[in-house]
The first five atom37 places (N, CA, C, CB, O) and aatype in JSON, in Angstrom:
{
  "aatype": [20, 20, 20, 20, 20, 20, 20, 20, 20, 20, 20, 20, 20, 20, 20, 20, 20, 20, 20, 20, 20, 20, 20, 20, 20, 20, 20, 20, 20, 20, 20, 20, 20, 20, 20, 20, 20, 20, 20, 20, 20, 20, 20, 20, 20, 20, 20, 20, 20, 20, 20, 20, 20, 20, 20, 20, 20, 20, 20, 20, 20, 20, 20, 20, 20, 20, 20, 20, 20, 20, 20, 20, 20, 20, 20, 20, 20, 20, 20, 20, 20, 20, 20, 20, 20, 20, 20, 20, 20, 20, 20, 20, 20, 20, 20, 20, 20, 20, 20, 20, 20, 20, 20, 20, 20, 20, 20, 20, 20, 20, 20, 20, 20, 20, 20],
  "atom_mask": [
    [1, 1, 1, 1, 1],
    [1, 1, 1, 1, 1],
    [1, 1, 1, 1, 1],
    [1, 1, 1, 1, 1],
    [1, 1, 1, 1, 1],
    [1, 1, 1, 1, 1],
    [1, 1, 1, 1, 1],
    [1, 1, 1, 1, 1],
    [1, 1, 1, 1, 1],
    [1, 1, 1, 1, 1],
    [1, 1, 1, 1, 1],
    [1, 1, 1, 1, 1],
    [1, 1, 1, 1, 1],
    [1, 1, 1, 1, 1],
    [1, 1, 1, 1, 1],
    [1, 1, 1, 1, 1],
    [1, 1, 1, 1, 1],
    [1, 1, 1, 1, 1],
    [1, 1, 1, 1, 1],
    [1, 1, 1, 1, 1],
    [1, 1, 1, 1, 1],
    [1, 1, 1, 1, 1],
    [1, 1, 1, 1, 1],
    [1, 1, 1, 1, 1],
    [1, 1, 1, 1, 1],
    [1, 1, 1, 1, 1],
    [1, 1, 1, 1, 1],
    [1, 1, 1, 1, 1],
    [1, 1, 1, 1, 1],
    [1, 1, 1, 1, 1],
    [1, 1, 1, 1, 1],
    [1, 1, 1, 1, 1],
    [1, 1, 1, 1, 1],
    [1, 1, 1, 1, 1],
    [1, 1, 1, 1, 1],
    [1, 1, 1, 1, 1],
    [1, 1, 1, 1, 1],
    [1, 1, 1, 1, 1],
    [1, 1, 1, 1, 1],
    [1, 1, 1, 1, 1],
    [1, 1, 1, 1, 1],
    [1, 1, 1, 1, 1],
    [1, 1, 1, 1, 1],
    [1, 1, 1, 1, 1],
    [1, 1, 1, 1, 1],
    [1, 1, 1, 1, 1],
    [1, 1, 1, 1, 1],
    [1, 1, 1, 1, 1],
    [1, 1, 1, 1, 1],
    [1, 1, 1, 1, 1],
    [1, 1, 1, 1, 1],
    [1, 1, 1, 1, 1],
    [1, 1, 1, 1, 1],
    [1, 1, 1, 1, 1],
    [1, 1, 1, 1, 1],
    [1, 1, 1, 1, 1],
    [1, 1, 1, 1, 1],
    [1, 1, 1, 1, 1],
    [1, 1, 1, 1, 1],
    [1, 1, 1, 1, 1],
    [1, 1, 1, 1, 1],
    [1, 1, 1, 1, 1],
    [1, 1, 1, 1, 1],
    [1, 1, 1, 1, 1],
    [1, 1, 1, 1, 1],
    [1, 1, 1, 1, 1],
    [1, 1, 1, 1, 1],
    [1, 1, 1, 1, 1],
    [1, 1, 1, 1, 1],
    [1, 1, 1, 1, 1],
    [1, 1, 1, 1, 1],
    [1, 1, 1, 1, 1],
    [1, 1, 1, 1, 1],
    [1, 1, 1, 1, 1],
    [1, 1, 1, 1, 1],
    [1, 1, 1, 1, 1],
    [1, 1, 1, 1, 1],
    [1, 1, 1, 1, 1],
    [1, 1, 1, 1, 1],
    [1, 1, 1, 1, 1],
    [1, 1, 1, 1, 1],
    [1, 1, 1, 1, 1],
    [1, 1, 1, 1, 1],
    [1, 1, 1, 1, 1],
    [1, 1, 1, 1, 1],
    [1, 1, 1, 1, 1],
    [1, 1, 1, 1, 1],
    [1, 1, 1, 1, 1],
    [1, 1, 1, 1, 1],
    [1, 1, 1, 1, 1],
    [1, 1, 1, 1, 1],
    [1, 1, 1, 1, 1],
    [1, 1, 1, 1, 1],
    [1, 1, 1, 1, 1],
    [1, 1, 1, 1, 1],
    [1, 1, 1, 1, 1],
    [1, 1, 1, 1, 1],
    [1, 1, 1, 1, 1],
    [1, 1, 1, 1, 1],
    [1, 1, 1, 1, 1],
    [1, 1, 1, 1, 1],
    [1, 1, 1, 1, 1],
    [1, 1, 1, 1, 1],
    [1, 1, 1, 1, 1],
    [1, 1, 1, 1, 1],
    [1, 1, 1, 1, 1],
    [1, 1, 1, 1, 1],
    [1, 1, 1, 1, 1],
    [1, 1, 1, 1, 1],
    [1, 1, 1, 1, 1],
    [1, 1, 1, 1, 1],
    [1, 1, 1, 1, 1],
    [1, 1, 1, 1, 1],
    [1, 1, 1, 1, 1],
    [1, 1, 1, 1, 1]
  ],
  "atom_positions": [
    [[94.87, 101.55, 93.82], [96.14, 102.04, 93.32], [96.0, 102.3, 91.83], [97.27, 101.03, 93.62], [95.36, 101.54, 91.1]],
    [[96.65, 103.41, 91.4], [96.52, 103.5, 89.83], [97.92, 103.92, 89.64], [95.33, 104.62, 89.14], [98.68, 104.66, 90.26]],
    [[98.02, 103.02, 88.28], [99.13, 102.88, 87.82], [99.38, 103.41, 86.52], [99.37, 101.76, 87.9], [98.44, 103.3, 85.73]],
    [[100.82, 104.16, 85.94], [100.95, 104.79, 84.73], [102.2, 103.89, 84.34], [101.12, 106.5, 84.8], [103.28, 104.47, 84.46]],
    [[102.23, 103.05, 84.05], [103.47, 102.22, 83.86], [104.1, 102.15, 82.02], [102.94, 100.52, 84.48], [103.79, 101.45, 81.06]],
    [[104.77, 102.89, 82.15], [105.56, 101.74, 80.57], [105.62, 100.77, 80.2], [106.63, 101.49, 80.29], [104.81, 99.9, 80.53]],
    [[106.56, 100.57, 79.41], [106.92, 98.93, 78.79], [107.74, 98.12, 80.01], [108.14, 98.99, 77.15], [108.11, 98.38, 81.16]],
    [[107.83, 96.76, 78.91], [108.57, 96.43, 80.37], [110.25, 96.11, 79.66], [107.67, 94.68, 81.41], [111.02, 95.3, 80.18]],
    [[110.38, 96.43, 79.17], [111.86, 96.69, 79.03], [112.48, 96.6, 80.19], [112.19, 97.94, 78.51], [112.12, 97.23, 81.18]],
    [[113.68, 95.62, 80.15], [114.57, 95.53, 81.03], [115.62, 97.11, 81.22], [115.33, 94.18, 80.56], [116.06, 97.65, 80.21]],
    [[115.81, 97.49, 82.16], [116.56, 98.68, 82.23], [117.42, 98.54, 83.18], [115.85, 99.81, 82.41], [117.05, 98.07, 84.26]],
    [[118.82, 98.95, 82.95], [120.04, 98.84, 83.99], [119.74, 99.04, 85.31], [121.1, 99.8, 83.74], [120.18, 98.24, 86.14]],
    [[118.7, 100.45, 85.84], [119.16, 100.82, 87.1], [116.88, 101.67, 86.99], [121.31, 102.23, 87.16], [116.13, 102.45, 86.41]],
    [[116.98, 100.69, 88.04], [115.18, 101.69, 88.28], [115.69, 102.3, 89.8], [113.08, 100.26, 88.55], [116.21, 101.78, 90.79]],
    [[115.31, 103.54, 89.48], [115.2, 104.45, 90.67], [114.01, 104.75, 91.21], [115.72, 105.59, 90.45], [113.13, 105.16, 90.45]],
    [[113.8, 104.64, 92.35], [112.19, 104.55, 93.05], [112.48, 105.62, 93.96], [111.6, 102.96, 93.94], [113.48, 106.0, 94.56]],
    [[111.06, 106.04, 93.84], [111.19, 107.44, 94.62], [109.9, 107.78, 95.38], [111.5, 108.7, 93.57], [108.92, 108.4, 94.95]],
    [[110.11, 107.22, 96.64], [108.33, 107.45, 97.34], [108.11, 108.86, 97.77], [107.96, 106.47, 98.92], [108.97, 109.46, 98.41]],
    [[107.25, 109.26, 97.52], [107.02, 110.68, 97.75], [105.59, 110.8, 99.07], [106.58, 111.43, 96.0], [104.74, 109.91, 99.15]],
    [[105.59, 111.93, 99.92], [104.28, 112.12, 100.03], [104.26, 113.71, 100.86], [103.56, 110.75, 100.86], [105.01, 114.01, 101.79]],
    [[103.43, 114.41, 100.37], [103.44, 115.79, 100.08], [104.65, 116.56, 100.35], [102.45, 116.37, 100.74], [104.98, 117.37, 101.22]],
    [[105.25, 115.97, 99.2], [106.77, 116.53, 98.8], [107.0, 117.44, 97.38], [107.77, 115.15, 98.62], [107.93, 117.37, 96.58]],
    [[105.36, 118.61, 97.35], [105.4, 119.17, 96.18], [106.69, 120.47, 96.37], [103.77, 119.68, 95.81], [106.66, 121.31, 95.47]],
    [[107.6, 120.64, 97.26], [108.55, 121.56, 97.8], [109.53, 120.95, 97.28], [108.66, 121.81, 99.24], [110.52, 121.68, 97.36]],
    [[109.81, 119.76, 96.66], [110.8, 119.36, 96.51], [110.91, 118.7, 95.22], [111.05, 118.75, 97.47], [111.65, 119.23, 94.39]],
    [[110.21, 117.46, 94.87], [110.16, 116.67, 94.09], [109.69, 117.35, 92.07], [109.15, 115.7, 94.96], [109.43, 116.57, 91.15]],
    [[109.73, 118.77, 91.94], [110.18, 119.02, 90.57], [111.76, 119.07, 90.86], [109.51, 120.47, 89.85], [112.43, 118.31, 90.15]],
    [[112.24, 119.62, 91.53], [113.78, 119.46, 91.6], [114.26, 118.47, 91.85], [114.37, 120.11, 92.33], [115.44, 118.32, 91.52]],
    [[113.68, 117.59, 92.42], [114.47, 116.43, 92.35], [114.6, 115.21, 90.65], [113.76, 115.65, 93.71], [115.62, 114.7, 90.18]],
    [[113.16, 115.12, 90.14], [113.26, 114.71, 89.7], [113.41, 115.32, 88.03], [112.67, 114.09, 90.29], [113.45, 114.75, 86.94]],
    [[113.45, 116.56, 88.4], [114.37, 117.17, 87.11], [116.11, 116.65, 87.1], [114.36, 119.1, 87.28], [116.68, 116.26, 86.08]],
    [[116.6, 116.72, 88.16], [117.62, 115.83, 88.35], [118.02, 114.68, 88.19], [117.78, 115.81, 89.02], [119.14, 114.32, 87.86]],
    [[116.8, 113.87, 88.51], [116.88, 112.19, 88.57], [117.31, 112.09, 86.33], [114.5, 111.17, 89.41], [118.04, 111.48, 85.55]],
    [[116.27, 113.11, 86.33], [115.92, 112.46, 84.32], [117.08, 113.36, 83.99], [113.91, 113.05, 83.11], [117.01, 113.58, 82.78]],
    [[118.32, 114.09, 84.6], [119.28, 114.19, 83.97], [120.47, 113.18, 84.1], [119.56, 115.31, 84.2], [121.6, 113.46, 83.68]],
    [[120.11, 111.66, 84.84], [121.27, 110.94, 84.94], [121.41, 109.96, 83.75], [121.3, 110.23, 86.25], [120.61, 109.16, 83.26]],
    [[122.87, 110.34, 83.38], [123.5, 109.39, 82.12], [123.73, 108.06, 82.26], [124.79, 109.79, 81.7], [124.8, 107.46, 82.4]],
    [[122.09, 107.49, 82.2], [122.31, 105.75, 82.45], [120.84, 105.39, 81.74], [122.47, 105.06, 84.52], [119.85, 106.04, 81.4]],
    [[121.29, 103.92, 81.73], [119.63, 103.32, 81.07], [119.02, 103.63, 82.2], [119.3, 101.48, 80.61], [119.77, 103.7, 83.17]],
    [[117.61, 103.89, 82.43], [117.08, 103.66, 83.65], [115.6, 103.88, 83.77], [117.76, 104.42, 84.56], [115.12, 104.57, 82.88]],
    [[114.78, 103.44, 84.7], [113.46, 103.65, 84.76], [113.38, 104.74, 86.12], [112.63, 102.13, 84.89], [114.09, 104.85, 87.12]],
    [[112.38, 105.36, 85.76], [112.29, 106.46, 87.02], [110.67, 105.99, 87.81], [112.25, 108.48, 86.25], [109.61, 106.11, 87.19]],
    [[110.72, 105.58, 88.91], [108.99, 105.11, 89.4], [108.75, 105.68, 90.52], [108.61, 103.47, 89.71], [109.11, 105.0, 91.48]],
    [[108.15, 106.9, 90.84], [107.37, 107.31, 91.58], [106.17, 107.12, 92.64], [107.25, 107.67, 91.06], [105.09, 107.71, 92.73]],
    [[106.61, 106.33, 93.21], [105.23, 105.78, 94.32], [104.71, 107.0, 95.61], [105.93, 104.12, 95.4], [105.06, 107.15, 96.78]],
    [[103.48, 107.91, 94.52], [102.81, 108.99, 95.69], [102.07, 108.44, 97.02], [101.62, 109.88, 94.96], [101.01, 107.97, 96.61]],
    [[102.14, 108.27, 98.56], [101.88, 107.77, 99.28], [100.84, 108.61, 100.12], [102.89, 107.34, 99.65], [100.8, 109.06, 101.27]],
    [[99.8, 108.61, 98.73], [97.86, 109.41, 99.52], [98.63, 110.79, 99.7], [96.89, 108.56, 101.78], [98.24, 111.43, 100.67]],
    [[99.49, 111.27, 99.09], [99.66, 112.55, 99.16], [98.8, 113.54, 99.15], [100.27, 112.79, 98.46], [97.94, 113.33, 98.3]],
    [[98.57, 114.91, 99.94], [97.37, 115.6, 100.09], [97.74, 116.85, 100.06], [96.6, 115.31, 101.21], [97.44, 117.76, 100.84]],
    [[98.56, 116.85, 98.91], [99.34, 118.79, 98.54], [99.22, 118.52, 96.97], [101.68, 119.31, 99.17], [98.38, 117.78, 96.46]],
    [[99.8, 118.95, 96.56], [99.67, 119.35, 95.04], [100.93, 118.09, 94.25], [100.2, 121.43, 94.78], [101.14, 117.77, 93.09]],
    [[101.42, 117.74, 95.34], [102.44, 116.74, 94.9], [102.19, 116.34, 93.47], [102.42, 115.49, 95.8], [102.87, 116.89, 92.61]],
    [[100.74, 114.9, 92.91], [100.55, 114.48, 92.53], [100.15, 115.56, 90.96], [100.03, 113.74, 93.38], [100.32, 115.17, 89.81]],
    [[99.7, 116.69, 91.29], [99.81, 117.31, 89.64], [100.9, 117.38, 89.6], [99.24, 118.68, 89.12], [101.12, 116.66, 88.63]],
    [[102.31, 117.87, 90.09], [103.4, 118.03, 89.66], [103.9, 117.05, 88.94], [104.07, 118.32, 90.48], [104.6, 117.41, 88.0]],
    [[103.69, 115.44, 89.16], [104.05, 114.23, 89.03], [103.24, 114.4, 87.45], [103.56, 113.07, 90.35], [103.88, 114.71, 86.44]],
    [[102.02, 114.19, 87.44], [101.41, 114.07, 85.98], [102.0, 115.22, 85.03], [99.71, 114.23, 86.03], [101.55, 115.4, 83.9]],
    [[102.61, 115.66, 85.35], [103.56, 116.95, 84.59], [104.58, 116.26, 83.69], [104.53, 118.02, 85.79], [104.69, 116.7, 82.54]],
    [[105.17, 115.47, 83.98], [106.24, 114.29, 83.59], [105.42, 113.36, 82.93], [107.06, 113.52, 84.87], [106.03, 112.32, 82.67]],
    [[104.23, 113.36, 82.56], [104.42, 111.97, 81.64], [104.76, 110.79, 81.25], [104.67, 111.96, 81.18], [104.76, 109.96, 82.16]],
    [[105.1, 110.33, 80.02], [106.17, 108.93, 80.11], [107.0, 108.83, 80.53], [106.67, 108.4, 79.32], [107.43, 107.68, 80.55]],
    [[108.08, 110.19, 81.36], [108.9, 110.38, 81.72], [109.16, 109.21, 83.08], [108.83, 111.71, 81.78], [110.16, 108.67, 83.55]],
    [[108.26, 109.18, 83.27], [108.24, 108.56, 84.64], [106.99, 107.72, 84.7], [108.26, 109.66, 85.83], [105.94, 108.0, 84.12]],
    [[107.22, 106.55, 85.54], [106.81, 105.75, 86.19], [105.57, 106.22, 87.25], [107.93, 105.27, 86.67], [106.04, 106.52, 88.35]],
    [[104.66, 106.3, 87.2], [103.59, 106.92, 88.52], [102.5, 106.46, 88.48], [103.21, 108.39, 88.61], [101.59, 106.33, 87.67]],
    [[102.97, 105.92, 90.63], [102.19, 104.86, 91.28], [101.21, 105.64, 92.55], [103.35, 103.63, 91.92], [101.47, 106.23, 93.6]],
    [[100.17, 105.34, 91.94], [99.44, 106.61, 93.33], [98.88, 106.24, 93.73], [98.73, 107.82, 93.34], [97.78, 106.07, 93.2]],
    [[99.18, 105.74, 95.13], [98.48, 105.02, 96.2], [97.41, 106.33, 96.77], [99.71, 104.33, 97.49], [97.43, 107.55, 96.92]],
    [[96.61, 105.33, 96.92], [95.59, 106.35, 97.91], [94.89, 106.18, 99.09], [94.58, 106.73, 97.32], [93.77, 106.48, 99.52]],
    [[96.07, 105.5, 99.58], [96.37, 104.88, 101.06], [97.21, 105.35, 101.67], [96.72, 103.66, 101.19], [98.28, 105.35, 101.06]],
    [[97.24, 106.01, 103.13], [99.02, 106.09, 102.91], [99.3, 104.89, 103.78], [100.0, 107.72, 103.58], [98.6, 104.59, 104.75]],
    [[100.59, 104.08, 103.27], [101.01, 103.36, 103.93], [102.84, 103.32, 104.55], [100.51, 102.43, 103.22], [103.56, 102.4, 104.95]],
    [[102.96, 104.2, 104.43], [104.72, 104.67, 105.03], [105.25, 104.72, 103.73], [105.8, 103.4, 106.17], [104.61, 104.61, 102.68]],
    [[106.47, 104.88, 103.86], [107.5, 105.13, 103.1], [108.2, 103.51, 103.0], [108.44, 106.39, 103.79], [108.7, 103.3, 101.9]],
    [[108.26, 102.8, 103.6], [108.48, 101.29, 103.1], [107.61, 100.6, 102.61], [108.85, 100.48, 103.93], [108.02, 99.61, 102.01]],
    [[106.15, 100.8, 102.63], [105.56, 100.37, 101.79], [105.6, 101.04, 100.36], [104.52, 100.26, 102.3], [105.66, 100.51, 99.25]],
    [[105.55, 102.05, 100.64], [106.03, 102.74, 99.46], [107.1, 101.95, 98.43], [106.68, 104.01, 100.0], [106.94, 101.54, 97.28]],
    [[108.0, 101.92, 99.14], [109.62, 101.66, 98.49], [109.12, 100.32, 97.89], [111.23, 101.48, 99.78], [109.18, 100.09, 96.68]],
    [[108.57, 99.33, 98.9], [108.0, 97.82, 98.54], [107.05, 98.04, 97.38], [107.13, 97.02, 99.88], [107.18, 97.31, 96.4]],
    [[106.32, 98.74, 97.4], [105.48, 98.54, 95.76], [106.38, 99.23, 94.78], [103.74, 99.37, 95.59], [105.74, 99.12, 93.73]],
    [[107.59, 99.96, 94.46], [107.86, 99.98, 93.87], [109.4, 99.43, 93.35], [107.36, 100.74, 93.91], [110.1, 99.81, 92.41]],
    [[109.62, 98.31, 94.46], [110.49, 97.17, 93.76], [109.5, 95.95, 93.29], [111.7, 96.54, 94.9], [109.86, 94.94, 92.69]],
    [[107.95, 96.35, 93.77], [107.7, 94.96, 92.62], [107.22, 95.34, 91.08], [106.33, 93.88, 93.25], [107.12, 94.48, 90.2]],
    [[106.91, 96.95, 90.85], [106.82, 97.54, 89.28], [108.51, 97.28, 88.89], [106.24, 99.6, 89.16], [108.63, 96.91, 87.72]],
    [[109.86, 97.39, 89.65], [110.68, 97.75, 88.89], [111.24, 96.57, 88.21], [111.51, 98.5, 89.52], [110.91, 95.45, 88.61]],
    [[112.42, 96.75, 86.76], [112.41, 96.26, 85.81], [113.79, 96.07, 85.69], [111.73, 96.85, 84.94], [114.21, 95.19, 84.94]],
    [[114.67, 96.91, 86.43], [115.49, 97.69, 86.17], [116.84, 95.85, 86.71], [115.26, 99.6, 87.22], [116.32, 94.91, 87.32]],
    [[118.06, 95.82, 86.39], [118.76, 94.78, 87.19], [119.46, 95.37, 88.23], [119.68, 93.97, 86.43], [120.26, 94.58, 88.74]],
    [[119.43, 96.77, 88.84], [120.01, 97.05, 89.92], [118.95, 98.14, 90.67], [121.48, 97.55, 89.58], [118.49, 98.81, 89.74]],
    [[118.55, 98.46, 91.53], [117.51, 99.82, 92.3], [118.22, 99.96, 93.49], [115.66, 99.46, 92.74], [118.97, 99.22, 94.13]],
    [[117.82, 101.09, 93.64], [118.09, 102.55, 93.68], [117.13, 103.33, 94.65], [117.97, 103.14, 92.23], [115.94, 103.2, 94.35]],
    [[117.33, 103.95, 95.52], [115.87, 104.6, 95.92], [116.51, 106.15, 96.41], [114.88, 103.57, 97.46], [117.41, 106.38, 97.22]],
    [[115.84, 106.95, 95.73], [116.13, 108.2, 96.36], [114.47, 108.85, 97.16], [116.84, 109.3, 94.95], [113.37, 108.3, 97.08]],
    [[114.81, 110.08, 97.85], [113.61, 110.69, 98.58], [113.72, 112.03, 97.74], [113.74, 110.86, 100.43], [114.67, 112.46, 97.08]],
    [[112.48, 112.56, 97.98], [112.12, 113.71, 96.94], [113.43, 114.95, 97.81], [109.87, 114.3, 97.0], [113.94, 115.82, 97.11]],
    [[113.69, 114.87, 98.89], [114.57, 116.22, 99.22], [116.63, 115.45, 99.13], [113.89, 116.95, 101.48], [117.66, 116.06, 99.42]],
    [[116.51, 114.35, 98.74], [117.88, 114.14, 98.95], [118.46, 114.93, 97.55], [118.27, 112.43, 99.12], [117.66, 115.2, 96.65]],
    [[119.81, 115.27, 97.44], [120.69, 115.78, 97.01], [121.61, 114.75, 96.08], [121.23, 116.38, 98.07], [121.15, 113.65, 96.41]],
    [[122.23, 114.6, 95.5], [123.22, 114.07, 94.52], [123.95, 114.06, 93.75], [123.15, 113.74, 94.15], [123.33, 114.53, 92.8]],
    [[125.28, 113.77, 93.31], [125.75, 114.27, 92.19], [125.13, 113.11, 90.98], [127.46, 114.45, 92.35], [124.81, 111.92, 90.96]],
    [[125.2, 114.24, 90.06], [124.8, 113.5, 88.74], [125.67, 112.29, 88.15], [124.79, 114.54, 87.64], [125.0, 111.41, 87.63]],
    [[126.9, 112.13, 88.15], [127.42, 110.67, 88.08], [127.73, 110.17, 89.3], [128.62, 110.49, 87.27], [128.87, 109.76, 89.51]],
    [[126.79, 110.12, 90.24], [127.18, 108.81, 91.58], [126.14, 107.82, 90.73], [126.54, 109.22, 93.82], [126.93, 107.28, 89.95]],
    [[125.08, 107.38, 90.5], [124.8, 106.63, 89.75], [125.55, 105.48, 88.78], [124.3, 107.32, 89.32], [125.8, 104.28, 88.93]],
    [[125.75, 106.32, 87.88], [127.04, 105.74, 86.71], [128.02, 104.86, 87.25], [128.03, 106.94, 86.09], [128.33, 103.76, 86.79]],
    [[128.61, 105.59, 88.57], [129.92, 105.62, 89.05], [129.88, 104.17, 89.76], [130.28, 106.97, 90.03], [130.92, 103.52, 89.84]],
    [[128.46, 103.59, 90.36], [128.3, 102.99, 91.54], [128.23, 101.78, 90.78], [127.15, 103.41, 92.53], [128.87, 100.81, 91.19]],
    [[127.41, 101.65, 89.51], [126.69, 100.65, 88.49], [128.25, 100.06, 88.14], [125.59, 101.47, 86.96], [128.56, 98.89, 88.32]],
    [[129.38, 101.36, 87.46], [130.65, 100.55, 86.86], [131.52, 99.92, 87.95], [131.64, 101.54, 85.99], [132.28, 98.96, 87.93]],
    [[131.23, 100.58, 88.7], [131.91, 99.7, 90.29], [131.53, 98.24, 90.18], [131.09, 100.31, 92.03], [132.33, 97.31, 90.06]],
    [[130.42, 98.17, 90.23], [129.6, 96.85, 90.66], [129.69, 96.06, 89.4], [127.92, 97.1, 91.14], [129.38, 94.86, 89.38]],
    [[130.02, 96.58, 88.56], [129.96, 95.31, 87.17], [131.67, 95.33, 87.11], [128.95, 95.97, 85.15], [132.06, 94.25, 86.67]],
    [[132.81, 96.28, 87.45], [134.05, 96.08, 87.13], [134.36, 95.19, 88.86], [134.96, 97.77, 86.62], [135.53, 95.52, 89.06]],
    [[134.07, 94.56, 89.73], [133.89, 93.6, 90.7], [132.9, 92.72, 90.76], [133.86, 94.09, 91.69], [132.84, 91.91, 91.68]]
  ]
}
């Protein structure tokens, strides 16, 4: 496994995002993800992806979190290695084709701290 990890700064909300040859999707998604208005870590776990996925990912930089297995082991293992990189006090997991509005995030975090 190779890992591109940041600091470890505590961050409100880590969003994990297992990918695997989801290069059809995942610049749009996660051009999206890095437009949400919150603290947050973004971590990418590529799962032995075998499309172009993984250059798209090194495209982003510090931007992101990127975990590149070169195994594949499902999409829950996936998700599982990347709640043990995350940092964040609440996660999150999106898939490279899901959809979202840009404050459901925000919206869900002030929920959960105003209860």
């Amino acid at each position: 496994m190779t890992s591109l990890i940041k600091g470890t700064k505590q961050q409100l909300l880590s969003i994990i995002i297992p990918i695997y040859n989801s290069e059809r999707f995942i610049k749009h998604c996660l051009d999206k993800v890095l437009q949400i208005k919150i603290d947050k870590e973004v971590i990418v776990v590529n799962d032995a992806s075998s499309d172009n996925s993984i250059d798209i990912l090194k495209q982003y930089g510090d931007r992101i979190i990127l975990i590149d297995l070169k195994v594949n082991g499902g999409v829950s293992n996936a998700r599982n290695v990347g709640i043990e990189k995350a940092v964040g006090k609440y996660i999150t997991f999106i898939d490279a084709d899901d959809d979202f509005e840009l404050d459901m995030h925000p919206k869900m975090i002030k929920k959960i701290i105003e209860e």
